[in-house]
SELUM-490102 format. One record per residue (C-alpha): residue in three letters; x negated, y negated, z. Coordinates in steps of 0.25 Angstrom, whole numbers, padded with zeros to 4 digits, always signed. Last residue first. Example, Ala and Ser with C-alpha at 12.3 -4.5 7.8 and 13.67 -1.06 7.14 Angstrom:
2
SER-0055+0004+0029ALA-0049+0018+0031
END
This chain:
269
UNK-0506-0384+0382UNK-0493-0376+0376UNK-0488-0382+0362UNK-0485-0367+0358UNK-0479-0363+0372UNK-0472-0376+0369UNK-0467-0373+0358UNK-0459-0360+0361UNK-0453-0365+0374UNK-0449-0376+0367UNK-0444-0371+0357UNK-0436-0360+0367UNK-0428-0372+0373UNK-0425-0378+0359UNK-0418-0366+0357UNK-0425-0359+0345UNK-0426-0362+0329UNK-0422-0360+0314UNK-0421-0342+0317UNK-0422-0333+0306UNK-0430-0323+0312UNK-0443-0332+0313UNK-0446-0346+0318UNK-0457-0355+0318UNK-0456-0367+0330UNK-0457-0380+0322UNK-0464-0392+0323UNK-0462-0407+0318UNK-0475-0415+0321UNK-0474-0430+0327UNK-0462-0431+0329UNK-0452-0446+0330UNK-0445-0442+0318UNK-0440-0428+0325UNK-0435-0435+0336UNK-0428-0444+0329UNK-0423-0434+0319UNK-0418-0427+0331UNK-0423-0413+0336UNK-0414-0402+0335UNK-0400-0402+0332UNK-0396-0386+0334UNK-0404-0386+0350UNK-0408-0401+0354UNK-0422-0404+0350UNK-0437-0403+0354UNK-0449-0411+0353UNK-0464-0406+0359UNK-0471-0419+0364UNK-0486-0415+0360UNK-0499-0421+0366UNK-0513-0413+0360UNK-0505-0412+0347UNK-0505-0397+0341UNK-0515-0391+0332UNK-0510-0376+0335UNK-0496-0381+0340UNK-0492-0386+0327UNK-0497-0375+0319UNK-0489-0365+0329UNK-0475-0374+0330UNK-0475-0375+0315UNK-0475-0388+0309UNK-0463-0393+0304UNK-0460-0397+0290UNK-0448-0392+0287UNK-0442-0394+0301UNK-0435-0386+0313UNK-0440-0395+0324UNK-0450-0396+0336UNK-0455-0409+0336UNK-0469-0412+0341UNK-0471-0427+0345UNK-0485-0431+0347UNK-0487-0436+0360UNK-0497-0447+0364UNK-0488-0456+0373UNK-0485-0467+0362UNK-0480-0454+0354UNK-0469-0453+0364UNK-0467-0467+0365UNK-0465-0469+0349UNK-0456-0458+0350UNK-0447-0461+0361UNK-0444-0473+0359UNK-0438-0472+0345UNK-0434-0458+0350UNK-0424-0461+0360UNK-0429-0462+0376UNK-0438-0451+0381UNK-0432-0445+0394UNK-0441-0439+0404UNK-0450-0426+0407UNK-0459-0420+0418UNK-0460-0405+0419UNK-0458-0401+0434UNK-0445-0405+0437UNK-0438-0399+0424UNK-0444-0388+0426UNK-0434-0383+0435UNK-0432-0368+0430UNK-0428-0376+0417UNK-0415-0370+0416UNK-0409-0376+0430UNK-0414-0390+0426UNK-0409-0390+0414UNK-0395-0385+0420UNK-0397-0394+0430UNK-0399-0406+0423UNK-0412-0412+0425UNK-0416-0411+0412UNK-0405-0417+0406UNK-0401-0415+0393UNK-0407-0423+0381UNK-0401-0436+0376UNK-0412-0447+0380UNK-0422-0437+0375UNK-0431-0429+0384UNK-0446-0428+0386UNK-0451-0416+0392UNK-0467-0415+0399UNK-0480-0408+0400UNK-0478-0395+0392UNK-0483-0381+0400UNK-0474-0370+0394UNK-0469-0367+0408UNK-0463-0383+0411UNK-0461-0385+0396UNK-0452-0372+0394UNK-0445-0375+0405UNK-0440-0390+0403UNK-0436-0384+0389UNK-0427-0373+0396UNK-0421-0385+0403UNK-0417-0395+0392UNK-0413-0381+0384UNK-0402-0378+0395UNK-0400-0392+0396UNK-0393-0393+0383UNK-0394-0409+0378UNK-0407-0406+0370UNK-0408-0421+0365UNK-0424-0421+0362UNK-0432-0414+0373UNK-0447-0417+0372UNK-0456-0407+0377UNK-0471-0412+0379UNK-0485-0406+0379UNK-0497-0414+0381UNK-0492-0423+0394UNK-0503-0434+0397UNK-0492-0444+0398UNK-0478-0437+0396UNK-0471-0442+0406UNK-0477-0455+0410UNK-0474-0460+0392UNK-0459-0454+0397UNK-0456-0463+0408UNK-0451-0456+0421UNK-0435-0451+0423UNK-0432-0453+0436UNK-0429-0442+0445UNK-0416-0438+0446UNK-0412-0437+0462UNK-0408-0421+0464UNK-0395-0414+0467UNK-0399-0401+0473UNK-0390-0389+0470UNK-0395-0375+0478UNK-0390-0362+0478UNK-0392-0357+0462UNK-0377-0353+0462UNK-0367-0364+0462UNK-0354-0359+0457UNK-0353-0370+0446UNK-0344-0383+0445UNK-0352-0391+0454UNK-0345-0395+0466UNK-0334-0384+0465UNK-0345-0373+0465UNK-0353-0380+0475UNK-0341-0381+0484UNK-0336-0368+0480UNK-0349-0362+0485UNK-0350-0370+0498UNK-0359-0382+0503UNK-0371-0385+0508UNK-0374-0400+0505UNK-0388-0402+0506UNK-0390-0416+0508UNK-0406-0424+0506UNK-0408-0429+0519UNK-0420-0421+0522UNK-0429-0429+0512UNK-0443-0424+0512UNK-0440-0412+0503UNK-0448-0399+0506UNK-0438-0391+0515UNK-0430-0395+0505UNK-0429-0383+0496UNK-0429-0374+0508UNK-0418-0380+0514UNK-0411-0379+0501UNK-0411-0365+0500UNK-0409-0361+0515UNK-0393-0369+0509UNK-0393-0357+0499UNK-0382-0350+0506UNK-0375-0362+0511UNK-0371-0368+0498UNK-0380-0380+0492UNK-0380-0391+0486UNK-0393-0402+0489UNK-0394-0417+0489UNK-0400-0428+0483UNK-0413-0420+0481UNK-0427-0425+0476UNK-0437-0421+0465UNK-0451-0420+0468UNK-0454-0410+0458UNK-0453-0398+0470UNK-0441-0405+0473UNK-0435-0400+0459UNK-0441-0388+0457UNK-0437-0383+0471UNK-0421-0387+0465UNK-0424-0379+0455UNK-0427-0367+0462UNK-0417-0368+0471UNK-0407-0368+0461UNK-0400-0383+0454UNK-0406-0395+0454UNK-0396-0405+0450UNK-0399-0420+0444UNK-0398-0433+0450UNK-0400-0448+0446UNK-0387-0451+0445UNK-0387-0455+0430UNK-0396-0444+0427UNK-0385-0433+0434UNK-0373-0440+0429UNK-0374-0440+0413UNK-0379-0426+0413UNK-0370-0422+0424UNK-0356-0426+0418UNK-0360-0418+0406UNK-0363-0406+0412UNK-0352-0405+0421UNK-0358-0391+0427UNK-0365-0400+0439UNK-0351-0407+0440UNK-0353-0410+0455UNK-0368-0410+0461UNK-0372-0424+0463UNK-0356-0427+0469UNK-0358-0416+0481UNK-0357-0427+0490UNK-0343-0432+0485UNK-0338-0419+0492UNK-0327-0414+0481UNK-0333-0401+0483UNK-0328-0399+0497UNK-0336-0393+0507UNK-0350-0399+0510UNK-0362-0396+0521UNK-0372-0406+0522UNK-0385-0402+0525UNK-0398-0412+0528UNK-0410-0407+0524
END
């Protein structure tokens, strides 16, 4: 690997990972530019272990053997690591760096969405959840309850923003998913694929999530909305079934993170 060693936070080589806490400024930059941070080791292993490939690394000196180890597997040995010290990092990112490595990572292209949930029996689909802390605790609940893939909608958050990322444990790598377009394409392509589109939404006539799991579909897309709005009429129009997760002690409905959770154990293979 090649080292590079920085001292001023205003060095124009450190531009990938300027701003990280602007969240704003990063959703719109980061898919524009084709990047996205891997943050932690353990993230960062994640990511090459899917195939994914390093622009560069940040680093400070005393996780520097970190990074070594981490691409002692990558082909590339030109990719930079730019070793620099805590205020730099700090000053750089607008947060005291503490999980050691940062990688900024070439974005993979997003793949057509009939390729990513051909054959796939259990999917997620994320409408408009713009916090990435529920975009990231959903990625996880599908990679250990066992679904196929996650569709999200065109105004979703990122799942490669770091924070997603950094939630989901790195799932977000090994559970494939894409971008639907809007809903009057989305439908028709959805059910052109063979999935019966399970909303999950307070409703009158909803079936309960335990009868509708006994006799459910063999390929389900499981639908699930932004916390207070929840699922759009669109979205809702476009279902198959309307279900419901039965609730006690008074309580309408759980963070959309632990609904999916909960369903998908019920939908499990």
């Amino acid at each position: 690997m090649r080292i590079v060693e920085i001292g001023d936070a205003a060095d124009p080589r450190l531009g990938d990972y300027r701003d990280l806490t602007d969240v704003a400024l990063r959703r719109v930059r980061e898919p524009a530019e084709g990047l996205y941070i891997a943050e932690s080791a353990k993230v960062l292993a994640r990511a090459l272990a899917a195939g994914h490939r390093p622009r560069s690394l940040l680093v400070q000196e005393k996780w520097l053997d970190d990074a070594r180890a981490l691409l002692a597997g990558v082909e590339d040995d030109t990719v930079p690591v730019y070793v620099v010290p805590e205020e730099v990092a700090e000053g750089v990112t607008g947060y005291a760096v503490h999980r050691g490595v940062l990688a900024a990572m070439q974005r993979p292209p997003l793949r057509p969405v009939a390729d990513v949930v051909a054959g796939a029996r259990l999917v997620v689909i994320l409408e408009d959840i713009v916090d990435h802390t529920n975009v990231g605790a959903a990625f996880r609940s599908v990679a250990a309850l066992g679904a196929d893939a996650v569709l999200v909608t065109p105004r979703c958050a990122d799942p490669l923003y770091r924070r997603s990322v950094r939630v989901s444990m790195g799932t977000v790598f090994q559970v494939p998913w894409t971008r639907l377009p809007e809903w009057d394409e989305a439908g028709p392509l959805l059910h052109e694929a063979g999935l019966h589109l399970a909303a999950l939404a307070l409703s009158a006539d909803a079936v309960p999530l335990d009868e509708f799991a006994a006799r459910r579909p063999d390929r389900v897309a499981l639908l699930l909305g932004a916390e207070g709005d929840g699922l759009s009429r669109r979205a809702l129009a476009a279902a198959d079934t309307v279900v419901t997760i039965p609730m006690g002690g008074g309580v309408d409905s759980l963070n959309v993170a632990a609904a999916s959770a909960v369903a998908l154990w019920a939908l499990r293979h």
